[in-house]
Phi, psi and omega in degrees: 000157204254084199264035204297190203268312197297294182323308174297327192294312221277338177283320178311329238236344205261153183290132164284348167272045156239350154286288217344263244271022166242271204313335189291304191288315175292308173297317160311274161358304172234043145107353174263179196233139156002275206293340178258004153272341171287336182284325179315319200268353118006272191299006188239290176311295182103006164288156183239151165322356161267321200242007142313294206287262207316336177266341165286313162319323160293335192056033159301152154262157199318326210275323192266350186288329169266343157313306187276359181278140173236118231278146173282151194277359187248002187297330163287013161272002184279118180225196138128208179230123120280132186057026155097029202217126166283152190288309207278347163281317156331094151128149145318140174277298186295229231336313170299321200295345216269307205279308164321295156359310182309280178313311180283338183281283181324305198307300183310316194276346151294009183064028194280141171329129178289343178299315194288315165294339140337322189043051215281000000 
């Protein structure tokens, strides 16, 4: 896979309210609810449902939506393949942190236990 400089500025660069309603949609689609996607992106952040809604409204981007973020200390238990990338080889920080997202986003909607997904 093609892990150039240019992917990371374009992953940095990209709004995260222009995923949320793909991830939203992904998950809805095979039977979860909303609300356990936020506790998944909760538990990578440490964001809460007020302050999801205000970054989607602000229109951050990924590189300030993981600035601000405070990463859960077990997020590196996060492994596997996403997008075509093993996760735990990346790296870019922000393009993993992103891709954990992902990954955690994938997990739910393929119905894996939310305890699993957690890595609690």
């Amino acid at each position: 896979m093609n892990n150039t400089s240019h992917h990371d500025e374009r992953i940095a660069k990209m709004i995260f309210a222009s995923v949320y309603p793909h991830y939203v949609a992904k998950v809805e689609k095979k039977g979860r609810t909303k609300s356990e996607l936020h506790q998944v992106i909760e538990w990578l952040t440490g964001y809460n449902d007020v302050k999801i809604q205000a970054l989607i409204e602000e229109k951050v981007t990924f590189e300030k939506f993981f600035q601000n973020a405070t990463l859960h200390p077990n997020a590196h238990l996060i492994t596997g393949v996403i997008c075509g990338y093993r996760i735990e080889e990346i790296e870019n920080t922000l393009t993993q942190q992103v891709r954990y997202l992902d990954k955690l986003v994938d997990e739910l909607a393929k119905g894996k236990a939310i305890e699993k997904i957690l890595r609690s």
